[in-house]
TORKOL-4160 file (C-alpha; in steps of 0.2 Angstrom, whole numbers, padded with zeros to 4 digits, m for minus):
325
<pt num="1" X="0000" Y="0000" Z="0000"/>
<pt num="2" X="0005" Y="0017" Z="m0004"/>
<pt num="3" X="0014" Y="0028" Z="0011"/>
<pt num="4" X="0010" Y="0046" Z="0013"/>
<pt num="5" X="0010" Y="0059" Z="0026"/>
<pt num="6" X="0000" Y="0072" Z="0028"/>
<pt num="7" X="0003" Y="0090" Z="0038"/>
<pt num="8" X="m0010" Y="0091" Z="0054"/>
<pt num="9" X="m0015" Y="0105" Z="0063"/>
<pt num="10" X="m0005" Y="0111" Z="0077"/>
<pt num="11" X="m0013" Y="0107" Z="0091"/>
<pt num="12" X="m0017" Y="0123" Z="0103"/>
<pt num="13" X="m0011" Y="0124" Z="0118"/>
<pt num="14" X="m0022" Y="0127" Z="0132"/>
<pt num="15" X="m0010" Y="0143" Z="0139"/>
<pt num="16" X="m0003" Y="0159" Z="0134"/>
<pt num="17" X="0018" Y="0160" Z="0134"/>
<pt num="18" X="0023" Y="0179" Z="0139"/>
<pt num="19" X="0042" Y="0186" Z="0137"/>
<pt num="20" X="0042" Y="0193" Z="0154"/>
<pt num="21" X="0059" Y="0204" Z="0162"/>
<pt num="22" X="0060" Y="0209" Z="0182"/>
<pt num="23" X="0073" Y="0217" Z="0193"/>
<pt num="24" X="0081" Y="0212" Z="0208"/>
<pt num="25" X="0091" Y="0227" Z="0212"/>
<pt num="26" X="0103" Y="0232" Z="0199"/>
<pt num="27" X="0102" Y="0212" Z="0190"/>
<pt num="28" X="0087" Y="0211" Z="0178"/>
<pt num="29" X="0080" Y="0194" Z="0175"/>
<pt num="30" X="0072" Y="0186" Z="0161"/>
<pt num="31" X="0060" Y="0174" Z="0159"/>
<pt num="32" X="0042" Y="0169" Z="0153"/>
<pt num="33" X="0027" Y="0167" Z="0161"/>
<pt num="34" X="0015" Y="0150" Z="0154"/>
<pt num="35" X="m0003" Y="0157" Z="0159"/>
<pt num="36" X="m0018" Y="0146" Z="0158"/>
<pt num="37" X="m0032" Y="0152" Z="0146"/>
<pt num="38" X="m0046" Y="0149" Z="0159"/>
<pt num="39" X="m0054" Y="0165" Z="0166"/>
<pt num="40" X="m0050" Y="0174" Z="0185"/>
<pt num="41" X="m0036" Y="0172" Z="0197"/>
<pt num="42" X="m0025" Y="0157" Z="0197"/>
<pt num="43" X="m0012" Y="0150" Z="0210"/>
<pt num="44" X="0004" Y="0152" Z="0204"/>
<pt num="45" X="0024" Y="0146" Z="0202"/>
<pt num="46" X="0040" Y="0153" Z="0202"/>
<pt num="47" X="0052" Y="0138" Z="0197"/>
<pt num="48" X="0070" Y="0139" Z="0205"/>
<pt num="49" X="0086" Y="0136" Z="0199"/>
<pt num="50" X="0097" Y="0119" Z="0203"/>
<pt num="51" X="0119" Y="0123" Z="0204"/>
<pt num="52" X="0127" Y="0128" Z="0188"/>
<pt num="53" X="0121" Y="0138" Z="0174"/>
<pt num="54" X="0103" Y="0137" Z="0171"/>
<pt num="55" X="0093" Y="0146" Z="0157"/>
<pt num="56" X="0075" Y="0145" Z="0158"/>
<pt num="57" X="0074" Y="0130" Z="0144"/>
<pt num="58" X="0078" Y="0119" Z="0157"/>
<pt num="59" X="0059" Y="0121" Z="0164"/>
<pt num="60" X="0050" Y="0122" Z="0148"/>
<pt num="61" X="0042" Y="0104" Z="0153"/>
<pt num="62" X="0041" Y="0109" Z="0169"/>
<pt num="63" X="0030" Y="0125" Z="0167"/>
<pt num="64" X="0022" Y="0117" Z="0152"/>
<pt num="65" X="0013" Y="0106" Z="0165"/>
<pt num="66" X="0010" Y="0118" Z="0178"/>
<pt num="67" X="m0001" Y="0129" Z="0165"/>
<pt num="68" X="m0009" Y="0112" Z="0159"/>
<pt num="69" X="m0014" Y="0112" Z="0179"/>
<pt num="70" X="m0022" Y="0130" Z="0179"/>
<pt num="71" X="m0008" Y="0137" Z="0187"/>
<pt num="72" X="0003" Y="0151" Z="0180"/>
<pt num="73" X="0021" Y="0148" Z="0179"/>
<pt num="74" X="0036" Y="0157" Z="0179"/>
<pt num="75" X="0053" Y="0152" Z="0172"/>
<pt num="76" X="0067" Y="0162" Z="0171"/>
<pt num="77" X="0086" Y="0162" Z="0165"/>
<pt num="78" X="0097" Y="0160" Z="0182"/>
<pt num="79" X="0108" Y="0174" Z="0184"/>
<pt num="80" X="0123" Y="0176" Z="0169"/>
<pt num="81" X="0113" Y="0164" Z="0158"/>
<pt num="82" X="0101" Y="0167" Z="0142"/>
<pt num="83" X="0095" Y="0186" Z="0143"/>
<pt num="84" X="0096" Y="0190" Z="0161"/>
<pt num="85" X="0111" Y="0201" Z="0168"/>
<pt num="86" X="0124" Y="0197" Z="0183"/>
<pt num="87" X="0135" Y="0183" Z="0188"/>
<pt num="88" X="0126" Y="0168" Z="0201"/>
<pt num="89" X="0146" Y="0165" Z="0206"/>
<pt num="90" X="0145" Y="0183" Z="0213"/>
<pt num="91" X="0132" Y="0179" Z="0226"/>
<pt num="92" X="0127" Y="0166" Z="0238"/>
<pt num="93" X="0109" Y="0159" Z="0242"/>
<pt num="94" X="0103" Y="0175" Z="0249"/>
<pt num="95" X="0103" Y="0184" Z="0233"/>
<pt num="96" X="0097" Y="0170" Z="0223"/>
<pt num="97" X="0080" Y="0168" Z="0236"/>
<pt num="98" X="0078" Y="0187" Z="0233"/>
<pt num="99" X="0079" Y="0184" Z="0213"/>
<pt num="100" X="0065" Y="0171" Z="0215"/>
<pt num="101" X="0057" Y="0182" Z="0227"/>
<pt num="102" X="0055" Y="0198" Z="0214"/>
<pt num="103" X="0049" Y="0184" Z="0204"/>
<pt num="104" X="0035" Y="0183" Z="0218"/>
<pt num="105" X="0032" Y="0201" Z="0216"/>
<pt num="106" X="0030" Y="0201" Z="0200"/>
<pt num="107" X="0016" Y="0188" Z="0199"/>
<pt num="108" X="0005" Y="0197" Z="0214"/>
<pt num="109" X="0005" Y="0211" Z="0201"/>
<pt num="110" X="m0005" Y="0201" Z="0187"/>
<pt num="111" X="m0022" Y="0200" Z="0187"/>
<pt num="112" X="m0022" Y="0182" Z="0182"/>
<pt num="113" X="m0014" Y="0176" Z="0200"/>
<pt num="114" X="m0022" Y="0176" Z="0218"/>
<pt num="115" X="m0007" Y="0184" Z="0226"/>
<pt num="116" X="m0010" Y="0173" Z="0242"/>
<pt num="117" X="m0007" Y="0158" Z="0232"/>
<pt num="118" X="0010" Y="0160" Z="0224"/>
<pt num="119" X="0025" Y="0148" Z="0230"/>
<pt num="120" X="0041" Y="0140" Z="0223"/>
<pt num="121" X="0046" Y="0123" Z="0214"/>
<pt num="122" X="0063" Y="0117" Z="0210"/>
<pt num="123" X="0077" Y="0102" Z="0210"/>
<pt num="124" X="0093" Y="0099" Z="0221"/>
<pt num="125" X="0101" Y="0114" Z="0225"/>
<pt num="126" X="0085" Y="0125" Z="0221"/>
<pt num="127" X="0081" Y="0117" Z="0238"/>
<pt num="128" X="0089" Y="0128" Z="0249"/>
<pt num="129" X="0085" Y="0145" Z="0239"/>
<pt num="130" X="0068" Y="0141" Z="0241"/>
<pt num="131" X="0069" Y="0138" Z="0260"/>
<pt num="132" X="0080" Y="0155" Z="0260"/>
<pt num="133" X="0065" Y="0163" Z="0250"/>
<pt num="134" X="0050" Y="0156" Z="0260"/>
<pt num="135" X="0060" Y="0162" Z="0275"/>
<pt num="136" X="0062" Y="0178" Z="0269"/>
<pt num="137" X="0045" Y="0183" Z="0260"/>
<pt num="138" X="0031" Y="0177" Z="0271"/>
<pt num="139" X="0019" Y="0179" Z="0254"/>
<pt num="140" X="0026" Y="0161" Z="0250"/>
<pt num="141" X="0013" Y="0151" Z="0252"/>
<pt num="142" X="0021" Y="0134" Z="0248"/>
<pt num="143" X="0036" Y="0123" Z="0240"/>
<pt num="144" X="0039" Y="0109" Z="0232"/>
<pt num="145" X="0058" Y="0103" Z="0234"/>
<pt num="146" X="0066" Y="0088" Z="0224"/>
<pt num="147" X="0079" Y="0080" Z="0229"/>
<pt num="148" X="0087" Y="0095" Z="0241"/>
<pt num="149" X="0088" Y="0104" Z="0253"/>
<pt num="150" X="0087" Y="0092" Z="0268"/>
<pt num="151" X="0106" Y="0092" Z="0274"/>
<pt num="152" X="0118" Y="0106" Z="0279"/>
<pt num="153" X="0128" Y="0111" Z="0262"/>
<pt num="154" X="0145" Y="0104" Z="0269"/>
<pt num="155" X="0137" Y="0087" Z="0274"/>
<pt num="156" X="0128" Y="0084" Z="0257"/>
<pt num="157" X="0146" Y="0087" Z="0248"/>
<pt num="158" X="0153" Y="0073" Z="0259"/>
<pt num="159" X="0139" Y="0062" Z="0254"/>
<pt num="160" X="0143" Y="0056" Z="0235"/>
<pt num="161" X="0162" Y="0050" Z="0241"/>
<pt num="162" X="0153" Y="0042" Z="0258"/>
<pt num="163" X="0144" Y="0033" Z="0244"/>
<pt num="164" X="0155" Y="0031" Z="0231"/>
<pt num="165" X="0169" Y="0022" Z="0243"/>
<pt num="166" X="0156" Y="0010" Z="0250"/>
<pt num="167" X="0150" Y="0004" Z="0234"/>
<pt num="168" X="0168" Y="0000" Z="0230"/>
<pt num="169" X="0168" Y="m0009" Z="0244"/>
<pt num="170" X="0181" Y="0001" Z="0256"/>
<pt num="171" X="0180" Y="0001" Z="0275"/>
<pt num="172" X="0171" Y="0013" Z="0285"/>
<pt num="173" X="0189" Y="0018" Z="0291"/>
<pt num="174" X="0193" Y="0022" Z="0274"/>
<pt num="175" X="0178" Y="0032" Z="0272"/>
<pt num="176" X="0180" Y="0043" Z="0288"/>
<pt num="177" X="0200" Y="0047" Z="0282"/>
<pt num="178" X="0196" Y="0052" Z="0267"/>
<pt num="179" X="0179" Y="0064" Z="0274"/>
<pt num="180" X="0191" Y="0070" Z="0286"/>
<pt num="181" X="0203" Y="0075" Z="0272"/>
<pt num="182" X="0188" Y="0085" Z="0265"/>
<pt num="183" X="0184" Y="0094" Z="0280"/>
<pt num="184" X="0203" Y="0098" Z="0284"/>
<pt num="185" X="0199" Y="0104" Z="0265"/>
<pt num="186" X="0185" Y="0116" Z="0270"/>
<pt num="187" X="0191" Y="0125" Z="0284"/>
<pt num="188" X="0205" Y="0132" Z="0272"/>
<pt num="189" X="0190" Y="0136" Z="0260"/>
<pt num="190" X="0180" Y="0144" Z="0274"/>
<pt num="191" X="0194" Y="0153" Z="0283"/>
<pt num="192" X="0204" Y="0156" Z="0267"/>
<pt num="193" X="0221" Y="0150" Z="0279"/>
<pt num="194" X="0231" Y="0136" Z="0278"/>
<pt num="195" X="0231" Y="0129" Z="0261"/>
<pt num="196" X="0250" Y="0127" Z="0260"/>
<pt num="197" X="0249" Y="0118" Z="0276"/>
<pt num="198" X="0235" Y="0108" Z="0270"/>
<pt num="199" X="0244" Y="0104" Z="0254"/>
<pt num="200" X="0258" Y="0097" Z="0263"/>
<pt num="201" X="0246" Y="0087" Z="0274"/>
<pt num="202" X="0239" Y="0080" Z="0261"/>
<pt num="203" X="0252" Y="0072" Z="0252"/>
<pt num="204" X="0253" Y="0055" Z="0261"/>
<pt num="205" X="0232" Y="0052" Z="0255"/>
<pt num="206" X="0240" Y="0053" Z="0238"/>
<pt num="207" X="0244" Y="0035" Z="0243"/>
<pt num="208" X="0228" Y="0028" Z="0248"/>
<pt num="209" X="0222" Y="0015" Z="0236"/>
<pt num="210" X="0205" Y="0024" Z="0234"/>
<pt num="211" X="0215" Y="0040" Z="0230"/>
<pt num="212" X="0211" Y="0040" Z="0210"/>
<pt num="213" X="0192" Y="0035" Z="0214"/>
<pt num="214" X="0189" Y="0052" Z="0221"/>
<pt num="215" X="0194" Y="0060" Z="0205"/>
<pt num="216" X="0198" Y="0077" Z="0215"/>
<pt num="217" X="0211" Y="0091" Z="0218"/>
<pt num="218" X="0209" Y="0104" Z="0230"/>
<pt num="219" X="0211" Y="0122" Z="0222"/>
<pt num="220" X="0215" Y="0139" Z="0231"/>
<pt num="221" X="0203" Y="0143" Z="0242"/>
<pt num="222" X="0203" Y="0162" Z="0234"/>
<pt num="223" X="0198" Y="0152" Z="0216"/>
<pt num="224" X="0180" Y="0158" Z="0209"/>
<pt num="225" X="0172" Y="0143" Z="0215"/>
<pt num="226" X="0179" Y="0140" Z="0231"/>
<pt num="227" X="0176" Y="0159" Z="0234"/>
<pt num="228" X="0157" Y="0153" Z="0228"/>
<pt num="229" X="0156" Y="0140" Z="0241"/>
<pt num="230" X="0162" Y="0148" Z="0255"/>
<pt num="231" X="0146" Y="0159" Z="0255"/>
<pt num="232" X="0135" Y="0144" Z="0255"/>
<pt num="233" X="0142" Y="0129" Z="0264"/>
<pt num="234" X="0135" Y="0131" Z="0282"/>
<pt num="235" X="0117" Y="0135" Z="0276"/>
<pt num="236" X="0109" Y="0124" Z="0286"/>
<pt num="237" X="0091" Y="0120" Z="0282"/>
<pt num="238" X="0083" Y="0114" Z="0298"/>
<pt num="239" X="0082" Y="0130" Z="0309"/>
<pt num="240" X="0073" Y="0138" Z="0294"/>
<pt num="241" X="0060" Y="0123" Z="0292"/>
<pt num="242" X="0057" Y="0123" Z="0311"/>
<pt num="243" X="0051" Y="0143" Z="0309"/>
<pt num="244" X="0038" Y="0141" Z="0291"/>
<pt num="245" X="0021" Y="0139" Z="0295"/>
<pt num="246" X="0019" Y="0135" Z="0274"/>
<pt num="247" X="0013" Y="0118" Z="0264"/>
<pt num="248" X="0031" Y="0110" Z="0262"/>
<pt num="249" X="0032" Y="0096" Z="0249"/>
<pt num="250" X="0048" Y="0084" Z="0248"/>
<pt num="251" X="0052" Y="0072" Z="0234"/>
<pt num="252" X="0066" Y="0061" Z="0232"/>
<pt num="253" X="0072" Y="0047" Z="0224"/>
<pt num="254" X="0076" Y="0032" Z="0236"/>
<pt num="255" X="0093" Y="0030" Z="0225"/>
<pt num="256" X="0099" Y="0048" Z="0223"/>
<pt num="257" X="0117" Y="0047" Z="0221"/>
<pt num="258" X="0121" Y="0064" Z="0225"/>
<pt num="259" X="0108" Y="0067" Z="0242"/>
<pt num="260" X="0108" Y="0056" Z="0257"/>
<pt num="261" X="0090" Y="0054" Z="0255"/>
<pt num="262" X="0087" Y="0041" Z="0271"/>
<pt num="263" X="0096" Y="0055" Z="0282"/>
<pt num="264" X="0083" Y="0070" Z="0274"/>
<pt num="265" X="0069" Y="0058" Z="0276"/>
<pt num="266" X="0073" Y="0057" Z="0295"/>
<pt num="267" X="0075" Y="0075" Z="0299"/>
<pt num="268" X="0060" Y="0081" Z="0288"/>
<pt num="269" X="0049" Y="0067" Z="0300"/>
<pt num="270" X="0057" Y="0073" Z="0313"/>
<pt num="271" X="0055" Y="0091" Z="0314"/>
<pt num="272" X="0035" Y="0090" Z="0308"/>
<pt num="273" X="0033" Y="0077" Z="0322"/>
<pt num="274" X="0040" Y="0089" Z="0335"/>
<pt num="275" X="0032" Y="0106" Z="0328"/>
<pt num="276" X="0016" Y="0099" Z="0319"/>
<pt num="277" X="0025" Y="0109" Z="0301"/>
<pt num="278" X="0015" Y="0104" Z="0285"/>
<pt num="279" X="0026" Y="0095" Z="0277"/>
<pt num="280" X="0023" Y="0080" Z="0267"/>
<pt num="281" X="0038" Y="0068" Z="0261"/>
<pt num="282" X="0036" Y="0056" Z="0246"/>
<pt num="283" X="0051" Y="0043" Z="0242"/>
<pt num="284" X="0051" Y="0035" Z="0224"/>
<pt num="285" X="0060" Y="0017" Z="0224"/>
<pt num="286" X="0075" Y="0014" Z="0212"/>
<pt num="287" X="0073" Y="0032" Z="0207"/>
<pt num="288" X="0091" Y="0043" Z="0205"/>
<pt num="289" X="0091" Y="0063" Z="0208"/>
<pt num="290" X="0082" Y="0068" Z="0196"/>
<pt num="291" X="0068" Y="0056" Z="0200"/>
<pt num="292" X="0068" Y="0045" Z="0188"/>
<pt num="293" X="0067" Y="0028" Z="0185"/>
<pt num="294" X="0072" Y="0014" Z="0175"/>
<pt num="295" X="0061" Y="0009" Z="0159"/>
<pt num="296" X="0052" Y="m0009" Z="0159"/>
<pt num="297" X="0063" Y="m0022" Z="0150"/>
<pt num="298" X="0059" Y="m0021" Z="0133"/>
<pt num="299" X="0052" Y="m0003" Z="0133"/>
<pt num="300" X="0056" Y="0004" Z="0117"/>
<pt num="301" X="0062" Y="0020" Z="0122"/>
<pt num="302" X="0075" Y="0015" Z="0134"/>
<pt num="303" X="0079" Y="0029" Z="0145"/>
<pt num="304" X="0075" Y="0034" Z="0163"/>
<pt num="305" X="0059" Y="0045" Z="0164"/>
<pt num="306" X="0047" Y="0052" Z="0180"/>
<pt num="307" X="0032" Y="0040" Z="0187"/>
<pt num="308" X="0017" Y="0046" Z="0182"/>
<pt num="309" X="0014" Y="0046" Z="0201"/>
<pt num="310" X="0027" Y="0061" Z="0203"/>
<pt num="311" X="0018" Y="0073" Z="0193"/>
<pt num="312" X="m0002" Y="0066" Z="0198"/>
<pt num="313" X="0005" Y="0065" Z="0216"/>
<pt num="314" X="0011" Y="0083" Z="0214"/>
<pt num="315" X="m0005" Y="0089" Z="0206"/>
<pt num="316" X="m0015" Y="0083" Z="0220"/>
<pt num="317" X="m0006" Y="0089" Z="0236"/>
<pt num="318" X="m0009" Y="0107" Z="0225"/>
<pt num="319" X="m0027" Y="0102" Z="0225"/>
<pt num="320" X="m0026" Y="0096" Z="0243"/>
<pt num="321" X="m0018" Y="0113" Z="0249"/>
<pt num="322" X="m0030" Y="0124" Z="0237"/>
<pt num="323" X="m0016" Y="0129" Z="0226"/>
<pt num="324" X="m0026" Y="0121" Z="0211"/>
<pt num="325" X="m0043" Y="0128" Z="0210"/>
């Protein structure tokens, strides 16, 4: 039989996409705003930046789904990315909340979003700027975290050698030399003293048999990104949780190779069962840091996706906390 293709019509999408730019002192950020077609106020979303460079493509899918939820959605490119101005090495979490935060200020200001009902979404690192934001604009009204912001920044960047060295099979002595190695390593970063000293210390670990595992070098503690660190390794998450009287929603993947996922677990039970906090944590088995999983065998498409269950579960604890009409 005879093949032929033939053009269909696009198909419309059920939201508007708006080239939007906002200021957060003298850095002005650019980004889009995905706004349902339905009529009167909606909740809304400002969605949050992991580490690294992060223009706002990243979270097309992501805001894609929050519009087809009713929710207006704001994505934006991170500092010194895409269109927006400024360097994110420059500055620490802080500045970051407040770039999410005049992101806030900017949706109150539409009359398509219930200002009461605007919060934050975002992965990994985006964890702890939104826990920095929501501490420091009480219009938050929720988050949603993936896979962060449970641990104290120093501990988490421990967590991937802890894990690496046991899955090679080393001994928890081995483990606890070479973490110690690291926070030798750290107070030079944070004090910006002693990295000679350090370096000379150091040497004999050169010797260790897991030495080439660890794939590292330590760099001059006044290097960009050891200066970047040093703002943000002792933010510590737990004090701020214990002081939010805001919906919290926590999603990991039980294999995360980069977040001690069982240790965040614990802390997050702990510090609703002894405040009463809202906070609501959901744990996907086999899944990595991104949540996602491993296809069925045989799946055509063999690469790791989301459970539909992270995105329904997500759409109803919205619904549940009257984020979603």
């Amino acid at each position: 039989a005879p093949f032929a293709l033939k053009r269909a019509a696009k198909p419309e999408r059920p939201y508007t996409v708006e080239e939007v730019t906002f200021a957060n002192g003298d850095v002005t950020l650019a980004g889009a705003v995905y706004a349902p077609k339905t009529p009167g106020r909606h909740g809304a979303v400002v969605i949050l930046h992991g580490s690294g460079d992060n223009p706002r493509w990243h979270f097309m899918q992501g805001a894609d789904w929050f519009a087809r939820q009713n929710m207006v959605c704001l994505i934006f490119d991170k500092r010194g990315n895409g269109k927006s101005n400024g360097k994110w090495l420059d500055v620490g979490f802080n500045e970051l909340a407040d770039d999410g935060i005049s992101g806030l200020r900017m949706l109150q200001a539409r009359a398509d979003v219930d200002p009461a009902k605007i919060g934050f979404w975002g992965i990994s690192q985006a964890g702890w700027i939104m826990e920095a934001a929501a501490q420091r604009c009480a219009d938050t009204a929720f988050f949603v975290s993936i896979s962060g912001g449970t641990a104290l920044v120093e501990r988490e960047g421990y967590w991937d050698y802890e894990r690496m060295l046991r899955n090679h099979g080393y001994s928890e002595a081995d483990v606890n030399d070479a973490i110690d190695m690291f926070r030798r390593y750290n107070a030079v970063v944070r004090t910006g003293e002693g990295y000679q000293a350090f370096l000379e210390w150091m040497q004999p670990m050169r010797n260790k048999p897991y030495w080439t595992l660890l794939e590292w070098a330590p760099r001059p503690p006044d290097a960009i990104n050891q200066r970047w660190y040093r703002r943000i390794m002792d933010f510590d998450p737990v004090p701020i949780l214990r002081t939010l009287d805001i919906p919290m929603l926590f999603i990991f993947g039980e294999a995360d190779d980069s977040n001690p996922t069982a240790e965040g677990v614990a802390m997050l039970n702990r510090v609703a069962e002894e405040t009463g906090k809202d906070i609501t944590v959901r744990v996907f088995p086999g899944a990595d840091h991104g949540v996602r999983v491993a296809p069925e065998h045989g799946a055509a498409f063999p690469f790791r996706v989301r459970p539909e269950e992270f995105w329904t579960g997500t759409a109803q604890w919205l619904e549940e906390k009257g984020m979603i009409p």
